[in-house]
C-alpha angles and dihedrals in degrees: 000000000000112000092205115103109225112239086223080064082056102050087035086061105048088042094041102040119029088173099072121120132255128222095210113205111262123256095249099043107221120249115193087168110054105200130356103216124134119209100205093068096041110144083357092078106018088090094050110111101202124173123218123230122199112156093112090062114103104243101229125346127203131264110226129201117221116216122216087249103055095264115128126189134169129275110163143358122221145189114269107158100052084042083059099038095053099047085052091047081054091053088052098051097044092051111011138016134263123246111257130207107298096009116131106220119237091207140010121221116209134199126192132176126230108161123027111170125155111168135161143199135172097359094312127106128194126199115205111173127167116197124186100211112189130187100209132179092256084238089075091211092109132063113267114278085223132023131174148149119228137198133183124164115188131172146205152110127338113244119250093208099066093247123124106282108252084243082074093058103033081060090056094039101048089049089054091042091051076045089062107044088047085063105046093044095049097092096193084055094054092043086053081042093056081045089061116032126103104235123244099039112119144163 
């Protein structure tokens, strides 16, 4: 049986049944990585304006419950994209800049999801999320300048409150966080990153 939820599931559920619930994110958003910067780029990649790009990212995705006898059926639905694009802005601010108005980017970094699973059972939920994340020349005519496919699969309680259980975050946050270190420990990356960096920003 295929493990990945069809996006078609996604956009049946919110035309088919405007009653579902919503896990609404929680007041203190968790953080299980503390800071994305990356050491090794330091002022080599402060200066660097990059976009982020996140339109390929399913916009929310279903939790599923899991029965004892192998049945499955749908209790919530909850935000992915703005999840995503929160924790790579993140990884911008913490090691490049973000474009301003009127500021043409150097680079794009792109985010697309290819897994997207919380299920739960027996008072359990785990969180399995995939996520292709591209830096890309913002002309979009040359291969990417990185590629590469990410997993990360994390568990714990439900939440009583009816907010999206902390798995689902420390997922997302542990794949931005690999994404980061890549980077910074790709030399041929920080030496394109010196190239294009606007001197006398730091951090």
């Amino acid at each position: 049986m295929n493990r990945l939820l069809p996006y078609s599931l996604i956009a049946l559920a919110f035309a088919g049944c405007a009653s579902m619930p919503e896990l609404d994110e929680p007041e203190c958003i968790p953080v299980a990585v503390a800071t994305y910067k990356a050491g090794e780029l330091g002022a080599k990649a402060s200066g660097v304006a990059v976009s982020l790009d996140v339109t390929d990212c399913v916009e929310a995705a279903l939790l599923v419950s899991k029965g004892a006898f192998g049945g499955t059926s749908v209790e919530a639905y909850y935000p992915v994209r703005r999840v995503i694009e929160r924790e790579f802005a993140r990884v911008i601010t913490d090691n490049f800049h973000h474009t301003e108005f009127g500021e043409e980017a150097a680079l794009s970094l792109s985010v697309t999801t290819m897994r997207v699973l919380l299920t739960q059972r027996k008072g359990k939920v785990n969180s399995d999320i995939s996520l292709t994340v591209r830096l890309l020349h913002p002309d979009g005519t040359r291969s990417p300048l990185f590629r590469k496919t990410y997993r990360a699969q994390s568990s714990g309680p439900m939440t009583e409150d009816g907010t999206v259980p902390q798995c689902f975050y420390e997922a997302v946050q542990r794949i931005a966080e690999d994404f980061s270190v890549d980077i910074s420990s790709n030399w041929s990356l920080v030496s394109y990153f010196d190239s294009k960096s606007k001197k006398g920003i730091t951090k």
